[in-house]
C-alpha positions as CSV (number, residue, x, y, z in Angstrom):
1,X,78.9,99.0,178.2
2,X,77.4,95.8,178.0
3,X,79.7,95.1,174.9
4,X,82.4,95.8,177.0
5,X,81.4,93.5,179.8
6,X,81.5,90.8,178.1
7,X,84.7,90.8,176.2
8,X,86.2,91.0,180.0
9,X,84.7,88.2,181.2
10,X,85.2,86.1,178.1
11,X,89.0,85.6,178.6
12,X,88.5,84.6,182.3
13,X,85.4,82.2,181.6
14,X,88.0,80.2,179.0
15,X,90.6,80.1,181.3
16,X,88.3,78.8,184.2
17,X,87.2,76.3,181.5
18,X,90.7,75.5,180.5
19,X,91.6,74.7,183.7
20,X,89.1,72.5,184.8
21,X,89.7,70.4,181.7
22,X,93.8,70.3,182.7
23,X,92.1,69.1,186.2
24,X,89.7,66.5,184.8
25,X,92.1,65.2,182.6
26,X,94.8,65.0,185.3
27,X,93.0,62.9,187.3
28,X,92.8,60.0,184.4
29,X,96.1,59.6,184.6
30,X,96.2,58.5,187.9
31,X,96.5,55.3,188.6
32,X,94.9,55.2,192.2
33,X,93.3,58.6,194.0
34,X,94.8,61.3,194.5
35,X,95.2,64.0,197.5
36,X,94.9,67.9,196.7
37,X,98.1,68.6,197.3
38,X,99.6,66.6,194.8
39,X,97.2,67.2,192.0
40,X,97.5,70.9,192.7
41,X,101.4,70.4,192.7
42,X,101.2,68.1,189.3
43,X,99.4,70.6,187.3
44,X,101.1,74.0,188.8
45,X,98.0,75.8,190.3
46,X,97.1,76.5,194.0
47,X,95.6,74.4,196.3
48,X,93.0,76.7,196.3
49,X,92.0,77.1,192.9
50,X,92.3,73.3,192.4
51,X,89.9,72.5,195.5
52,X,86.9,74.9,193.5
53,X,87.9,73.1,190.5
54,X,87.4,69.7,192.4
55,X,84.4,70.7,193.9
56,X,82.7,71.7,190.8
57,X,83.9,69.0,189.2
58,X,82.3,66.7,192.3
59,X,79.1,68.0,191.7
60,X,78.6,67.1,187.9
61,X,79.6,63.8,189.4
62,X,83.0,63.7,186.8
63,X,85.0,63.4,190.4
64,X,84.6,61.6,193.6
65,X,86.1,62.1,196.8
66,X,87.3,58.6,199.6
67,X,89.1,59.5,201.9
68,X,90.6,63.1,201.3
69,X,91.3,61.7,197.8
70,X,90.0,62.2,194.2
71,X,89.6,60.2,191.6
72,X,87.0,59.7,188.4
73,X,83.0,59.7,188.9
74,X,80.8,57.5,188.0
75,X,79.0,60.2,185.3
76,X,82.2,59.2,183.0
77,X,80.6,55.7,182.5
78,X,77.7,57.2,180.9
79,X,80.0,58.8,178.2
80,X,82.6,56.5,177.5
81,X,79.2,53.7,177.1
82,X,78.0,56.1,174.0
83,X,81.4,56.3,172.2
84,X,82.5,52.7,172.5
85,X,78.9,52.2,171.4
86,X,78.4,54.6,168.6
87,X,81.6,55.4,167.6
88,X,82.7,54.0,164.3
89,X,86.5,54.3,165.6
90,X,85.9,50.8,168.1
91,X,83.2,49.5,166.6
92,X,84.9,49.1,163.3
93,X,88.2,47.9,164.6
94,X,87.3,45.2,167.1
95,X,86.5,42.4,164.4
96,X,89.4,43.8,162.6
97,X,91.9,43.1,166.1
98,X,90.3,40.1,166.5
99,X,90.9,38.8,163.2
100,X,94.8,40.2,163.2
101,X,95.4,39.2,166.5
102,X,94.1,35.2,165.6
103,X,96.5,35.2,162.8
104,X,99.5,36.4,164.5
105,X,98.6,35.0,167.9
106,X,99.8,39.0,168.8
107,X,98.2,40.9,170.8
108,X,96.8,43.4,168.5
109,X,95.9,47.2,169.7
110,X,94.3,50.5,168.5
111,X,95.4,54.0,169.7
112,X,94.4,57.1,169.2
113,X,96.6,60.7,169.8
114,X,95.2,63.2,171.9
115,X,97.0,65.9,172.2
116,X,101.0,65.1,172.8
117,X,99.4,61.4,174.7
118,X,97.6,58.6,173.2
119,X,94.6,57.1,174.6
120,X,93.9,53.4,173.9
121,X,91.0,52.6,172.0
122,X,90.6,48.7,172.3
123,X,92.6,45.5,172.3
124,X,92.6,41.9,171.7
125,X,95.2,40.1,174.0
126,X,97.0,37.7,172.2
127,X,98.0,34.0,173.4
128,X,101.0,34.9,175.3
129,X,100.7,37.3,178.1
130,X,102.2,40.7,178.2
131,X,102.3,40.6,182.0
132,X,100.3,43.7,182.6
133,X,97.1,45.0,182.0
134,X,96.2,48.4,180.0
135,X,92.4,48.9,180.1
136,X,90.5,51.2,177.5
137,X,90.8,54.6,177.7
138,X,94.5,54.7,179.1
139,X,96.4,57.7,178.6
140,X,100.2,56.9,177.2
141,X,103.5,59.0,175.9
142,X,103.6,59.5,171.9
143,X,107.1,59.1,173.3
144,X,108.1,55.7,173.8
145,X,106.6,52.7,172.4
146,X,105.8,51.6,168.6
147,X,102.4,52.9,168.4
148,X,103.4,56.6,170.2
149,X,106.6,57.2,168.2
150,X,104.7,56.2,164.8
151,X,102.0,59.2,165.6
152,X,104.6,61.7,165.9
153,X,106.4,60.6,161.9
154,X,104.6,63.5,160.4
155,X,104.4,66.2,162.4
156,X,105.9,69.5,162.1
157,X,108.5,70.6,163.9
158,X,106.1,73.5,166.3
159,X,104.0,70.1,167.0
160,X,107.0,68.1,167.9
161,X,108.2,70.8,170.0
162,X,105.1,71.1,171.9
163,X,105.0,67.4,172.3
164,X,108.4,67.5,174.0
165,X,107.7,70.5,176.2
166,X,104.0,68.5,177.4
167,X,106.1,65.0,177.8
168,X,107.9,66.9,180.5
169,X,105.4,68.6,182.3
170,X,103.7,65.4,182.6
171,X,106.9,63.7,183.8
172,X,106.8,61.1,181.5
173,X,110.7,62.1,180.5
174,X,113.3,64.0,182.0
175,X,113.6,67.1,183.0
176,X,116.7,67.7,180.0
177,X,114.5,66.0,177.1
178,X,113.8,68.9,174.2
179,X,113.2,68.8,170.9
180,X,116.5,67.6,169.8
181,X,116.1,64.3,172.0
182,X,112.4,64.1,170.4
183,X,113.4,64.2,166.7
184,X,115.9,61.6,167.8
185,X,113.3,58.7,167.8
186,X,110.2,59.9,165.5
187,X,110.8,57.5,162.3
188,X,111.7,58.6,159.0
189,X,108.8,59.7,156.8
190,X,109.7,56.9,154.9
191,X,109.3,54.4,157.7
192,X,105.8,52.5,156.9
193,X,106.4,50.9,160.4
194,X,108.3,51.3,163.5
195,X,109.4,48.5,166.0
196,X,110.0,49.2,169.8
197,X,112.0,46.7,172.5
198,X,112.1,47.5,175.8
199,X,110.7,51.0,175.7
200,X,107.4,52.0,177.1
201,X,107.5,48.5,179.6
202,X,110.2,45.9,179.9
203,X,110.1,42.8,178.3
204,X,107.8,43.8,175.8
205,X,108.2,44.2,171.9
206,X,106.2,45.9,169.4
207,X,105.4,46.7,165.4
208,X,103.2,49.7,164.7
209,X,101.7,51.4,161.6
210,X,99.4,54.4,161.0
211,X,96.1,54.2,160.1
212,X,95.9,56.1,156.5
213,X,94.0,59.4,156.6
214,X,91.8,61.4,154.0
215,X,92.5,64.5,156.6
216,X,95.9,65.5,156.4
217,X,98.2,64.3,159.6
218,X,97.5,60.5,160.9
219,X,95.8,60.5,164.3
220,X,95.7,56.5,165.0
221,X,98.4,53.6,165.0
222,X,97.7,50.0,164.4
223,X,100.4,47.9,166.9
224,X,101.0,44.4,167.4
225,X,102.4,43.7,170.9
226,X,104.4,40.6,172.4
227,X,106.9,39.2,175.1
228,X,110.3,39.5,174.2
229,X,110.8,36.1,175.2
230,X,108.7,34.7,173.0
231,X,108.7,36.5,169.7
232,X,112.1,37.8,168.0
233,X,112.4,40.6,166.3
234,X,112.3,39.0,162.7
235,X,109.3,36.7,163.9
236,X,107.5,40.2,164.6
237,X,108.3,42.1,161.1
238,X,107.4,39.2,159.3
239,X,104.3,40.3,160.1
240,X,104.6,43.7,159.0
241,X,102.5,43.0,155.6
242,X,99.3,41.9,158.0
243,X,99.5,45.2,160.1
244,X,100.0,47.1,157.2
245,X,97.1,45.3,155.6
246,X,94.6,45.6,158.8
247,X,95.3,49.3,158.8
248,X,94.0,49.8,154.8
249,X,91.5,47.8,155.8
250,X,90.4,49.4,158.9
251,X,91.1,53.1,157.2
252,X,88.7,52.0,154.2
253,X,85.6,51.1,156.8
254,X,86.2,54.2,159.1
255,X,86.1,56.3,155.7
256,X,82.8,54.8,154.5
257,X,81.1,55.8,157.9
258,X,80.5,59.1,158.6
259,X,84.0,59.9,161.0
């Protein structure tokens, strides 16, 4: 009997736990807070269900309420302190940013993919602004932009398909974009870069690599980021062979530490 019990209540604790991840993670990609309705709305569930989410959420202190509106708690500090800290994944790639962005005079940027986004790691701005800010942690299409597109080269076609279906339900494309329109822009396998004008944000151009992986599929990019109006296309994959470089590099350290 007991047996029994708990192979019920298995499936439903998962799916309570699934869905106040979707919640949590919902709420990082707004920009400012959030009403119920519309995070409820954005993620398909009820109002209902959402607002028990919230609450729980609210009292692990991962969400905070102003105003009727939600947005991220302050026990999300504590976490993100430990990984920029400990993590070998910023720690070894700030001096390596530093060092590609001085010689470029790029702005030089690590992502990682999580899931069908990418999340940015760190950055070192370059000398010529970009004209926006994009703080750590930032959730972003593998859809548009250099450093997105180049995650998705060597995926399988399931993958890419499930990357296309998520890219709509999170509105970053169209309602019509499938897999088709996908495959359209992930780079050849032979590509060892992948340049970007205009795509993700206006004005902006970009060159980005993947970091080489002793585990199979690559799960980080290597970009350097500029104005149009100030670096050309040819000016940009000139420096191709010092991305490409910083990413060995950078690959080489992460695989000495334990990651």
């Amino acid at each position: 009997m007991v047996e029994k019990l708990h192979k019920s209540e298995a499936p439903n604790g998962m799916r309570s736990l699934s869905r106040a991840i979707a919640v949590f993670e919902q709420i990082q990609r707004y920009e400012h807070p959030q009403r119920l309705n519309t995070i409820a709305a954005d993620l398909g569930m009820s109002s209902p269900t959402t607002l028990r989410i919230l609450r729980v959420l609210q009292e692990a202190g991962l969400v905070s309420q102003i105003d009727k509106s939600y947005r991220l708690g302050p026990a999300v500090l504590p976490a993100a302190r430990v990984f920029l800290e400990n993590d070998p994944l910023p720690r070894v790639a700030k001096p390596i940013l530093q060092q590609l962005s001085r010689a470029t005079r790029l702005t030089a940027s690590l992502y990682t993919r999580l899931g069908s986004e990418r999340v940015l790691v760190e950055r070192v701005v370059g000398e010529s602004s970009l004209g926006y800010d994009l703080p750590q942690g930032r959730r972003l299409p593998l859809t548009a932009g250099a450093a997105g597109r180049i995650l998705l080269r060597d995926l399988p076609t399931d993958a890419l398909a499930l990357v296309a279906d998520e890219s709509r339900r999170l509105r970053y494309e169209a309602e019509d974009f499938d897999l088709t329109a996908l495959q359209a822009r992930v780079p050849s396998r032979d590509d060892r870069y992948t340049i970007s004008e205009d795509e993700r944000a206006l004005g902006i151009i970009s060159i980005a690599t993947l970091l080489p992986s002793r585990l199979g599929t690559a799960t980080e990019s290597l970009s350097l980021t500029g104005p149009i109006h100030t670096v050309a296309r040819g000016e940009l994959e000139a420096h191709a062979p010092e991305l490409l470089h910083a990413a060995r590099r950078m690959s080489e350290l992460l695989a000495s530490s334990v990651y």
